[in-house]
TORKOL-4160 file (C-alpha; in steps of 0.2 Angstrom, whole numbers, padded with zeros to 4 digits, m for minus):
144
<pt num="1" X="0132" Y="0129" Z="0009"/>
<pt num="2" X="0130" Y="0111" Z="0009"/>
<pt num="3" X="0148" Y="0107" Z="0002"/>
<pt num="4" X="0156" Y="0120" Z="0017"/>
<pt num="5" X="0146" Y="0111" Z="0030"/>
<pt num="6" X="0149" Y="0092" Z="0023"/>
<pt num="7" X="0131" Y="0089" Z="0025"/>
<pt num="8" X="0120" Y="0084" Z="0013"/>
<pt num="9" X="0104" Y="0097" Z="0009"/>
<pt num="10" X="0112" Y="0110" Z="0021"/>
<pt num="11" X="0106" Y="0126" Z="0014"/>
<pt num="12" X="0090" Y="0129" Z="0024"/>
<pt num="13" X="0082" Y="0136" Z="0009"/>
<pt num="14" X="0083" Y="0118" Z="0000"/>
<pt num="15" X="0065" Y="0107" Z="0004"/>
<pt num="16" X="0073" Y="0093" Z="0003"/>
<pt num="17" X="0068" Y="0089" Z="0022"/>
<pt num="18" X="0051" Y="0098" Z="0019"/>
<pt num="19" X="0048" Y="0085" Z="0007"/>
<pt num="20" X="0052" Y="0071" Z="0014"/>
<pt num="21" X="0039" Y="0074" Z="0029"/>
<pt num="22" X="0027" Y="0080" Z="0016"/>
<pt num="23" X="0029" Y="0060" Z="0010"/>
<pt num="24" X="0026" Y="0057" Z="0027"/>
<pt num="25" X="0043" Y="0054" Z="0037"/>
<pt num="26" X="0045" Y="0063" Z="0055"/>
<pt num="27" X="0046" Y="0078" Z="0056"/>
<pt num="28" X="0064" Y="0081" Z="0052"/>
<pt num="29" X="0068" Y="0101" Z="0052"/>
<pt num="30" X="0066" Y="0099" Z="0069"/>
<pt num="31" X="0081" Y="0088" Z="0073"/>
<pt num="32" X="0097" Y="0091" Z="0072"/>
<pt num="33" X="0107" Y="0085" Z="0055"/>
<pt num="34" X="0114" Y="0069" Z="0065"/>
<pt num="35" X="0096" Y="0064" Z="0071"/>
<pt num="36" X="0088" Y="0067" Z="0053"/>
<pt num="37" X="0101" Y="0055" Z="0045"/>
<pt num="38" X="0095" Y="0042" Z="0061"/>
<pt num="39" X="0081" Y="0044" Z="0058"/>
<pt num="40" X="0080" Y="0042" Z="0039"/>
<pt num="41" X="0089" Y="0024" Z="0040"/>
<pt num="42" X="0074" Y="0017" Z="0053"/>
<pt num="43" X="0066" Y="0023" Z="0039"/>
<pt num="44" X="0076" Y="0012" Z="0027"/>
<pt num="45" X="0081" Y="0028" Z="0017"/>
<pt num="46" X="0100" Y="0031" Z="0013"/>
<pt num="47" X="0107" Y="0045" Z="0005"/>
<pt num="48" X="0120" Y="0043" Z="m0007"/>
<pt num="49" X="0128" Y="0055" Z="m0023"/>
<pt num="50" X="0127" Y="0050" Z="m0038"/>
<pt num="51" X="0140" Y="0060" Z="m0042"/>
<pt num="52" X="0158" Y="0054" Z="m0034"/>
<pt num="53" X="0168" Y="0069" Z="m0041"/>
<pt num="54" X="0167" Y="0084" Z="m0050"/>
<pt num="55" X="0170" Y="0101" Z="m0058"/>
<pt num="56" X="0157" Y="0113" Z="m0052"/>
<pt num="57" X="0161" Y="0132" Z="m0051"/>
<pt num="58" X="0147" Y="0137" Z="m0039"/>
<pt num="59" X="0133" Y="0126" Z="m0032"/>
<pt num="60" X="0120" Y="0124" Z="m0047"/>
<pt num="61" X="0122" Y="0109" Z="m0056"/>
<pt num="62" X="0120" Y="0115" Z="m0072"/>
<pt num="63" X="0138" Y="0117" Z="m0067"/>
<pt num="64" X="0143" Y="0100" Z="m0063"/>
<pt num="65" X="0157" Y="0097" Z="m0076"/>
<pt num="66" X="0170" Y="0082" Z="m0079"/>
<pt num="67" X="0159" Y="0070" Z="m0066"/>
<pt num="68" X="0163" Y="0054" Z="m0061"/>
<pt num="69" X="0149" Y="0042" Z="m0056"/>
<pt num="70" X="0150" Y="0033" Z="m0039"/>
<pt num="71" X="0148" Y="0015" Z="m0038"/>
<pt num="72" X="0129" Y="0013" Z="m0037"/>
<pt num="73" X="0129" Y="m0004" Z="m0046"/>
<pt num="74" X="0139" Y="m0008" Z="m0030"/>
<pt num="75" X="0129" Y="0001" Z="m0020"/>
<pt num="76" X="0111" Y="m0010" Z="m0027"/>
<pt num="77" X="0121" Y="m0026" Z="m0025"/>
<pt num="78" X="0124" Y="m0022" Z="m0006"/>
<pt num="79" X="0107" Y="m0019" Z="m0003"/>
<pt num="80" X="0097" Y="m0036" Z="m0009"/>
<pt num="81" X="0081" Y="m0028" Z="0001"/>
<pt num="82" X="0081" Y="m0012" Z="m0009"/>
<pt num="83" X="0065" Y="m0006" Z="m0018"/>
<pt num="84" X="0069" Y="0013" Z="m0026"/>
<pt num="85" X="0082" Y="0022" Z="m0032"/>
<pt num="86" X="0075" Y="0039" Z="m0033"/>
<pt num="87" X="0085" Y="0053" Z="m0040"/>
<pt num="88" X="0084" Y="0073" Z="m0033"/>
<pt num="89" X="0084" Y="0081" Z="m0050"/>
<pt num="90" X="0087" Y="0079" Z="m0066"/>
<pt num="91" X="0105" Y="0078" Z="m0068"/>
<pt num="92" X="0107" Y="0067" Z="m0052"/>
<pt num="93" X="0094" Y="0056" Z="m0065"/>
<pt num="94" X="0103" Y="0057" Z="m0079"/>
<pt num="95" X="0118" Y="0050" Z="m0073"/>
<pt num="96" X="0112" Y="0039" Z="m0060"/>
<pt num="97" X="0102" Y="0033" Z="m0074"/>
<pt num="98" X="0114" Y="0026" Z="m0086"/>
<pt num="99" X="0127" Y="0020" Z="m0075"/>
<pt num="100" X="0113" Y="0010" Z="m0070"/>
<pt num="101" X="0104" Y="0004" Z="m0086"/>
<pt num="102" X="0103" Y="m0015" Z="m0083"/>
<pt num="103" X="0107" Y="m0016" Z="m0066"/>
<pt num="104" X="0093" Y="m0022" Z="m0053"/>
<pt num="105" X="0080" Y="m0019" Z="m0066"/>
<pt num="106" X="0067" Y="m0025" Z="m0052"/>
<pt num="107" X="0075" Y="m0007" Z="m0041"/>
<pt num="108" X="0062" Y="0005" Z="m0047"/>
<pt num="109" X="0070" Y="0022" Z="m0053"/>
<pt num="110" X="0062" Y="0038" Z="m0047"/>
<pt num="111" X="0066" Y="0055" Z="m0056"/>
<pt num="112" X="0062" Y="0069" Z="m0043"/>
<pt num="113" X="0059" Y="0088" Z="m0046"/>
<pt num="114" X="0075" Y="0095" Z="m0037"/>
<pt num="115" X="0074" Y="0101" Z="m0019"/>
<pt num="116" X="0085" Y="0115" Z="m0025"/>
<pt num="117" X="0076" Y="0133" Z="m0021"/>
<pt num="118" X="0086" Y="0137" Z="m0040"/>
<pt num="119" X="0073" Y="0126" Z="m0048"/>
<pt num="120" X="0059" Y="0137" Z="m0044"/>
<pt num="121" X="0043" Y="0124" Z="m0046"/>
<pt num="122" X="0031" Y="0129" Z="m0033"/>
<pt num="123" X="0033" Y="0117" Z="m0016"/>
<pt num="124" X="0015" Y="0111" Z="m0019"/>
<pt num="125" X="0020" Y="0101" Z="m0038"/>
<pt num="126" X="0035" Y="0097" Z="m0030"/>
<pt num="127" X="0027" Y="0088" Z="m0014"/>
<pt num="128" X="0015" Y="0080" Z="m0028"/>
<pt num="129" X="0028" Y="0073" Z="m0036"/>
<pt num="130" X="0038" Y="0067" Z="m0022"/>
<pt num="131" X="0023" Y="0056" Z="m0016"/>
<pt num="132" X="0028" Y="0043" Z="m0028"/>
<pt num="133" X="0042" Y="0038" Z="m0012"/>
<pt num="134" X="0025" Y="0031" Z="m0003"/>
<pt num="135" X="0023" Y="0016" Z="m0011"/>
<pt num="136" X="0043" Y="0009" Z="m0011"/>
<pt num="137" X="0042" Y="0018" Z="0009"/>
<pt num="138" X="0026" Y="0008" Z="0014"/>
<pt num="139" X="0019" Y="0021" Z="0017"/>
<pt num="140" X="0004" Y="0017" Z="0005"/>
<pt num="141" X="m0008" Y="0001" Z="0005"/>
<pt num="142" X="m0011" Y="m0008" Z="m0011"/>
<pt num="143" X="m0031" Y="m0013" Z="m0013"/>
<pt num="144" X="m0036" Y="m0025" Z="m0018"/>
C-alpha cells in the first residue's frame, strides 16, 4: 500500500503514526500525509530508507532481496545537529547498522520493534520501546 501510494507508512494498518504520538508528537492520524511530514520536521524528525533499492516480491521485508543501502554516511554528515538514527525494524537495523559502523559514533543508533501489523508484538511493548525517541526528541528532562 505504501510503495502504490509513494508514501511512506501508508497502509493504515501500520502504527507507525500511532507511535510516534505515543512518544509524544502531535497527533498525526489526523492530518493529512503532507501535514504529518511538516509536522515531523518542526519536530526535527526526518524520514529516510535505509534501503535505496531492492528485490522484494510482496511487502514483508523478509523479502527484501539484492538491497542497496542509501547514502546514510552522507546523510549524518549533512546533519551536524543530529542526535539518533533510529531504525523501524530489524532489517532496516541491520543494514543501516553496518553501513554505518564507524560513522558519527556520537549519533545514537536506535533499533525499533517494526510499525508493521506483520510483526504482531502487542502496540503496548511496542509504544514502550519506542519511548527511547524521548530523550534524542527532548521530550524527556535529565535530573539531576
Amino acid at each position: 500500500m505504501s510503495l502504490a501510494a509513494s508514501r511512506y507508512y501508508g497502509n493504515p494498518r501500520n502504527a507507525f503514526w500511532r507511535l510516534l504520538e505515543s512518544v509524544g508528537c502531535r497527533d498525526l492520524q489526523s492530518f493529512a500525509y503532507e501535514d504529518r511530514l511538516e509536522a515531523l520536521k518542526a519536530a526535527g524528525i526526518a524520514l529516510w530508507d535505509v534501503i535505496a533499492e531492492a528485490e522484494r516480491p510482496g511487502s514483508l521485508d523478509g523479502a527484501i532481496r539484492d538491497e542497496s543501502p542509501n547514502d546514510l554516511a552522507g546523510l549524518i554528515a549533512r546533519l551536524p545537529a543530529l542526535r539518533a538514527v533510529a531504525f523501524n525494524g530489524g532489517k532496516a537495523a541491520t543494514l543501516g547498522r553496518k553501513v554505518l559502523a564507524g560513522v558519527a559514533p556520537d549519533v545514537a543508533r536506535i533499533t525499533l520493534p517494526s510499525s508493521s501489523p506483520a510483526y504482531t508484538l502487542a502496540f503496548e511493548r511496542k509504544a514502550a520501546a519506542w519511548a527511547e525517541l524521548r530523550r534524542p526528541l527532548g521530550l524527556v528532562v535529565d535530573r539531576p
